[in-house]
N, C-alpha and C positions, 0 to 999 in steps of 0.2 A: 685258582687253578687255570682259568681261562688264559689269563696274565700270561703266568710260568707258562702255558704252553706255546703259544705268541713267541715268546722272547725264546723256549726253547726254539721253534722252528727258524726264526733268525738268524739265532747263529749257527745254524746246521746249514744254512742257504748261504750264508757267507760261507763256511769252511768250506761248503760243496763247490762254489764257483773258488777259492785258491785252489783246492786240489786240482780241480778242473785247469787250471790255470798252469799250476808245477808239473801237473801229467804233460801238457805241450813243451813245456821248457825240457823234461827228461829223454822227451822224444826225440827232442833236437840233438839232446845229446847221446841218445841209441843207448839212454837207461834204463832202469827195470822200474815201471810205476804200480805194481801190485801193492807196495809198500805205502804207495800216497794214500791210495786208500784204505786200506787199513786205519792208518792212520788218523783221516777223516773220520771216521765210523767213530773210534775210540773216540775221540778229541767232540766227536758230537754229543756224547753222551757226556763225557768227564766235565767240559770247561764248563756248561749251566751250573752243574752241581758244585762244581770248585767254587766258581765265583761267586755264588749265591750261600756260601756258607762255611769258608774258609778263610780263619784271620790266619796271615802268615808274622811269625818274629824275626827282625831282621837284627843281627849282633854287632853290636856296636864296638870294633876293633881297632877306631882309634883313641876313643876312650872308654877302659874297662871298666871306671867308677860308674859308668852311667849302663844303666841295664837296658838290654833289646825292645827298641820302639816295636810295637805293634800295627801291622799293616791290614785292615779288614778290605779283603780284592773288592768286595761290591760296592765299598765306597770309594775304589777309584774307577770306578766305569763311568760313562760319558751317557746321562739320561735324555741328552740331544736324540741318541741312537735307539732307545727304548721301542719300542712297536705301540707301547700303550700310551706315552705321550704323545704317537703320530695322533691316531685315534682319540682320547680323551684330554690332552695337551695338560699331563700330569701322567708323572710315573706311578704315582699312586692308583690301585687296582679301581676301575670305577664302582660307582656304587650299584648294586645290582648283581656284577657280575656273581659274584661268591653264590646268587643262589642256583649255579648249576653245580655248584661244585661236587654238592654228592651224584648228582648225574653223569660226571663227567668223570671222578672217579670210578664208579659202576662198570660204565662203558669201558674205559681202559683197564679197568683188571679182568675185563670177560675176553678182552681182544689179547689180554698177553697171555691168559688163561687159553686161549683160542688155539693163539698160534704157536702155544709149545706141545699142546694138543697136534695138530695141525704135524708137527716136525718129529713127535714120536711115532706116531701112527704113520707116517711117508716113512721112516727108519723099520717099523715094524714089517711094512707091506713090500720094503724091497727085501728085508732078512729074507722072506717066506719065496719072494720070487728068486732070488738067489740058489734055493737052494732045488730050484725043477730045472736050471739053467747045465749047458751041460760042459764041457772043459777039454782044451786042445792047448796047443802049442804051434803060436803063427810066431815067423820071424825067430826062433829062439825065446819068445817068453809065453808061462802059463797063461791062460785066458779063460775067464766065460766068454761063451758063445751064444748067441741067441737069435733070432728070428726077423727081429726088428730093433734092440734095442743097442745103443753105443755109436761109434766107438766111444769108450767115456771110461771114468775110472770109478767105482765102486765101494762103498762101507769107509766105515771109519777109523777101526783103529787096526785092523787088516785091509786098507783097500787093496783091489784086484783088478786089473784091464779087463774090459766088459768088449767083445766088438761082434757086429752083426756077422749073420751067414755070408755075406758076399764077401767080406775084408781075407777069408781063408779061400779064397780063389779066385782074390784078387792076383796081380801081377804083382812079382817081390819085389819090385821098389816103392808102390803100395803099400805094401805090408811093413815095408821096414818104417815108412815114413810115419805109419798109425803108430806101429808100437813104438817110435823113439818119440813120439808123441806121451803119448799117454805115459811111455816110462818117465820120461820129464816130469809130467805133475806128482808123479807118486815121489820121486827124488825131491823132488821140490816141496811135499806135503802140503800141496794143494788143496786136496780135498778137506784137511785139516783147518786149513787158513778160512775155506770158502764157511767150512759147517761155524766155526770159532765166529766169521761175520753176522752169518743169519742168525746166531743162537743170542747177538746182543741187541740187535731189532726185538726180542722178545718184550725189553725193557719198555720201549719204546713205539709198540708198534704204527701209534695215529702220525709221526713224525714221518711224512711223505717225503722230503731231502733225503732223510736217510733212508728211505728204497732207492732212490737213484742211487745215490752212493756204493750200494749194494749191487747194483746194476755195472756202476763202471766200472767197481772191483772184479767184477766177475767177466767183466769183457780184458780188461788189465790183465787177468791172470792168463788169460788164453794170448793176449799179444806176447808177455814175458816168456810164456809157455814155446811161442815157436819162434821168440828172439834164442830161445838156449838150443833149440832144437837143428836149425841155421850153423849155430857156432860150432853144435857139434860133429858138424861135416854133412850133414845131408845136403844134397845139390838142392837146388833153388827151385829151379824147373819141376822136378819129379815131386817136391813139395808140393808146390803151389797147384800141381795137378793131382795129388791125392788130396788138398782141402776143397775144391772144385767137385772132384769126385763123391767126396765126404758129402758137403753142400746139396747136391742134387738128391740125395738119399737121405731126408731127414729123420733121426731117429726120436722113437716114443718117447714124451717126456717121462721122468722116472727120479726126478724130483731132484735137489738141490746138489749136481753136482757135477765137479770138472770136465765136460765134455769138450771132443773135437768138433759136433755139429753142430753150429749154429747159425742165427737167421742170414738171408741174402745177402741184405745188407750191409750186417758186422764183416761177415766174411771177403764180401769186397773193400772194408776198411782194413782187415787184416794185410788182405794183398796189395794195397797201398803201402801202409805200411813198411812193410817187407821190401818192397820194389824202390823206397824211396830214396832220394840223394840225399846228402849232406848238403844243405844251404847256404849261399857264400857268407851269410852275419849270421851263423848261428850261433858264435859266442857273441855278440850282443845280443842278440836274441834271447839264448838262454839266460841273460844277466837281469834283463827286461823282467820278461816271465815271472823269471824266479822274485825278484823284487817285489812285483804285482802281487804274486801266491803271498808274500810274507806280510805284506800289506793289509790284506782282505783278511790274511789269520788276525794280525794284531787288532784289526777293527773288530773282530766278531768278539775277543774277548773283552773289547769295550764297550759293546752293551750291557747296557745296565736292565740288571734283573727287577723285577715291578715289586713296589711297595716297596720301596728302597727309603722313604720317606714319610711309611704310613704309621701310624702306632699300632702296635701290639698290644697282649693282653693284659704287660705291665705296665702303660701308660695311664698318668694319673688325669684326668678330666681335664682337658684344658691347657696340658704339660706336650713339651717335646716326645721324640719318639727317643726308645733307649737303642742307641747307637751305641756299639763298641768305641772305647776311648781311644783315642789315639796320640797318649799321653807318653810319653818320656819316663820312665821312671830311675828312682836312685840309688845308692842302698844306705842305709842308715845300722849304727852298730845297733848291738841287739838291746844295750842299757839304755837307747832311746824308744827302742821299739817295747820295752816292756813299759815303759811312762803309759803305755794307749792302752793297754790288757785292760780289759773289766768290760760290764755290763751298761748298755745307755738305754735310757729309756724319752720316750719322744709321745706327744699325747696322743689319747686313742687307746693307748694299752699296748704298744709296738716297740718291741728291743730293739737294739741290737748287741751283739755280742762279739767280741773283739777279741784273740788270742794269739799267741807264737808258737809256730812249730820249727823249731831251726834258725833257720833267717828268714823267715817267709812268716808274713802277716795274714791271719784270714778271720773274715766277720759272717755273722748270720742272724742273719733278720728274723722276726720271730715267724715261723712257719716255714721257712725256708730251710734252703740246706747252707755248707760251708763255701763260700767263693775265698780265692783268694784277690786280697789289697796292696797294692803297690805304692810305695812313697814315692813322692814327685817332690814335695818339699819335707822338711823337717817333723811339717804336724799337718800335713796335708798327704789325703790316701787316694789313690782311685780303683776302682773296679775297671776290668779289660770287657768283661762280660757285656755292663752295661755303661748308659753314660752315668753314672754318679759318684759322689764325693764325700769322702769324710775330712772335715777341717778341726782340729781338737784346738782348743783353745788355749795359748801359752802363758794361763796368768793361774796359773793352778786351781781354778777352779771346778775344772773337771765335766766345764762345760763343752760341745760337740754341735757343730752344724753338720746335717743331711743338706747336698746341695744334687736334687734330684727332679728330672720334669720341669726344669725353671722354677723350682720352689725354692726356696733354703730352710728345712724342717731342722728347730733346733734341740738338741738330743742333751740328757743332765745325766752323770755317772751315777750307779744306783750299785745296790748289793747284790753281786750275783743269782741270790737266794729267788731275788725279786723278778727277776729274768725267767728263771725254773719254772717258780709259781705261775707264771703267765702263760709257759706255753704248756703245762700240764693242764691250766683254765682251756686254753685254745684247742689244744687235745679234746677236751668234755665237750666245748662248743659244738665243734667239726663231727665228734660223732653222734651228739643227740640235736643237732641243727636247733641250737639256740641262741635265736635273733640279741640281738643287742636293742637293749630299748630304745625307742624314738628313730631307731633308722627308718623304717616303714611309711612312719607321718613324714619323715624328713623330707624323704624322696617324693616320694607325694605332693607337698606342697614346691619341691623345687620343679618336678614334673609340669604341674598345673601351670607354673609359671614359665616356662619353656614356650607352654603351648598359649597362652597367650603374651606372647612377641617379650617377655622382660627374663630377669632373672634376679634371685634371692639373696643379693654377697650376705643381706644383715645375717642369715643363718650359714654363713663360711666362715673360717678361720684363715688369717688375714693373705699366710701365702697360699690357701688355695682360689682365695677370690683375688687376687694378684694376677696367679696368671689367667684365671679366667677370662676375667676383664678382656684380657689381652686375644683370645679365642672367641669373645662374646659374638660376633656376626657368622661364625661360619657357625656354631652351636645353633642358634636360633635358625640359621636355612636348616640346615638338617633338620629340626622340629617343625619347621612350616610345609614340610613336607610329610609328613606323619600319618597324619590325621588322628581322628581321637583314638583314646585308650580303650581297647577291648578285653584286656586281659589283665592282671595283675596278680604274679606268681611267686614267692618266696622260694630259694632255690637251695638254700641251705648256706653256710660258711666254708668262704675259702681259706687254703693255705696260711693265708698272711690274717687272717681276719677277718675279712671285708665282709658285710653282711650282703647273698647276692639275690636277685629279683628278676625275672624275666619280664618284660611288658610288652605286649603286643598292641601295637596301632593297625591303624587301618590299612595302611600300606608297607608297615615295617614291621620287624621284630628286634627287640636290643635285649641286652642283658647288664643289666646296672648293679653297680659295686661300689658300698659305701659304709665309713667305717665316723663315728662319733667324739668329742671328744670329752670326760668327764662332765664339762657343761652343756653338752646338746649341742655342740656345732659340728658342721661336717668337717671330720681335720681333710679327708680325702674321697674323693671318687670318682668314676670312671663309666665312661657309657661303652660297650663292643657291640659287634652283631654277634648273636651265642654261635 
């Protein structure tokens, strides 16, 4: 969680400086940049989420035999740019972090809980003031009137021109210049655009970028506001001396919405603004700019999101992490695809199961649900989902490699009947949480042996002590770091089988997952933090 929020605020701080960046280049060109922002706000909440979990298919049109590669965005981002490789020099989440995560979600659902709290009850308390406010006609349009509060525009899906007691005895080019003011935001549905920004910070609220963002949208919308107000023929002069006038006379805040008054400061940025020339390279200038702004966007959605590289909760001990493929696939008639239909069975007691629906292939592992498999070659399948493979063997035997985690588990065609029978056992297992013999001592003595500095292949089956082998030094620091075992907790049967275990060491908590194979070896297992 920590991670994901890290790399949220990244690219919220990149999109903030392009906007920031395209807002200068629009200027030059005497544009409207309400819309950059926007923009930003969206694009700060959407791109984390897109790229952290959206494969896109791309269609292959110039040739149609071959089916749409699959593109997963978070494995094209650039983990150079990660925030958690600055800090841990691994995109992978460190170790430790994960245990604020319930903290940390806590915290942000009471702050989003907070601040929609926060935006009913400011909606509620202006309904209520609203309605003691009392109503006139300055310049030709209806108005609340009130004591201190405005000029500003009012409510949501009736807004109203709000303007203090002095603006109706003000001098009427005052008056005109407030209300062609305020009528602009109402035309514009400002108040609309402004409430639509704050209500998606709700999402979001720890993401500090995005209050700025929030901040120069709302200064954005007041410069667009009196670029249309300009065009609309008001003198310049008489303007900039009712925002002057405005300015001196600050009104009560009265919570999130389109006003004419605001600080010192902005309002002498206004007047700049308003007052300035055309610069003699402002088309290079804008070209610049705008270049830069698209730069710093393309870069933010090149961060790479954390744990882009770590394993999940279907990683087998020791194996790769399951990345989406990013395989080619083919199509194959359906007289070849019905050769692969039936039931495989793989030691352990784990199917899988192979069928046709149309043209489309799909398999299901036993406990599992239905994915679909793509041919890439003749007798070769893959999963988009995850990284694995099925290879059937072309000598009619009806033999099947599993090529999953760097293992290659090898699969024998079996009678459907036999499939059934295993996962209605699996079914019994999962709901009366019963162990499978010897995983307990299994674990146990593979444990023992962790924690002092070796490990057990003689009791693995040959492709899981393969790739262990191959993991054996980073396995063994993790366990020298442990300390001894305090707990030892049977947790019940998953999904797939695995028989699962909670152990608690002295400085860690895991939860271990591991499944037998008719002789007592481990075909599989798998250590997480629960």
């Amino acid at each position: 969680m920590l991670a994901w929020m890290l790399y949220v605020v990244m690219v919220t701080s990149l999109l903030s400086i392009g906007a920031f960046v395209a807002e200068r280049a629009a200027r030059l060109k005497r544009g409207r940049t309400r819309w950059i922002w926007i923009t930003a706000i969206v694009a700060s909440l959407a791109i984390p989420t897109v790229i952290a979990s959206v494969s896109v298919e791309l269609p292959n049109v110039v040739t149609p035999a071959v089916a749409q590669k699959v593109v997963v965005l978070r494995e094209v981002t650039t983990q150079a740019l990660s925030p958690v490789m600055w800090i841990s020099g691994s995109a992978v989440e460190p170790h430790g972090w994960r245990d604020f995560d319930a903290l940390l979600t806590t915290l942000w659902r009471a702050a989003s809980g907070a601040m929609l709290l926060a935006l009913i009850a400011s909606g509620a308390h202006l309904f209520m003031r609203k309605r003691r406010w009392d109503t006139d006609v300055v310049a030709g349009s209806p108005v609340y009137v009130t004591r201190d509060v405005g000029p500003a525009v009012v409510g949501l899906l009736r807004p109203r021109i709000v303007v203090p007691t002095w603006v109706t005895v003000a001098v009427p080019s005052h008056q005109s210049a407030v209300i062609a003011h305020e009528q602009s935001h109402l035309d514009a549905r400002d108040p609309q655009l402004f409430t639509f920004a704050l209500a998606l910070l709700v999402f979001m609220p720890w993401n500090l970028p995005l209050w700025w963002q929030l901040r120069r949208l709302r200064y954005a919308i007041e410069v667009d506001c009196d670029a249309r107000v300009l065009e609309g023929g008001i003198d310049p002069t008489h303007y900039g001396e009712t925002l002057i006038a405005v300015g001196e006379r600050q009104s009560v805040y009265i919570g999130a919405v389109a006003a004419m008054s605001e600080s010192r400061s902005f309002l002498e940025e206004r007047l700049r603004i308003m007052l300035s020339k055309p610069v003699k390279w402002r088309r290079v200038g804008i070209a610049v700019l705008a270049g830069v702004s698209l730069a710093l966007t393309a870069l933010a959605a090149q961060v790479s999101p954390p744990n882009v590289n770590s394993a999940d909760s279907s990683d087998v001990q020791g194996g790769g992490p399951t990345r989406p493929s990013e395989r080619v696939a083919i199509k194959l008639p359906a007289a070849t695809l019905d050769r692969y239909v039936g039931a495989y069975k793989m030691n352990g007691g784990f199917y899988i199961d192979v069928k046709r629906t149309g043209e489309q292939m799909i398999a299901r592992g036993t406990g599992q649900t239905w994915f679909e498999i793509y041919p890439e070659r003749e007798n070769y399948f893959f999963w988009k989902a995850i990284d694995a493979q099925l290879e059937f063997a072309d000598d009619g035997t009806g033999a099947v490699t599993l090529h999953l985690g760097g293992m290659d588990r090898p699969l024998q065609r079996v009678d459907p009947g036999e499939s059934a029978a295993a996962q209605t056992a699996l079914d019994e297992r999962i709901a009366n949480k019963i162990q499978q013999p010897g995983t307990e001592a299994a674990l146990r003595r593979t444990i023992d042996a962790y924690l002092r500095g070796s490990i057990n292949y003689e009791d693995m089956e040959a492709p899981l002590a393969n790739v262990t082998r191959q993991q054996e030094a980073g396995i063994l620091a993790t366990m020298k770091e442990v300390g001894p075992i305090q707990s030892f907790t049977y947790k019940g049967v998953s999904q797939m089988g695995w028989d699962m275990y909670e152990v608690k060491f002295a400085k860690a908590t895991f939860e271990f997952r591991i499944v037998l194979d008719p002789g007592g070896k481990i075909t599989a297992m798998m250590m997480t933090e629960p």
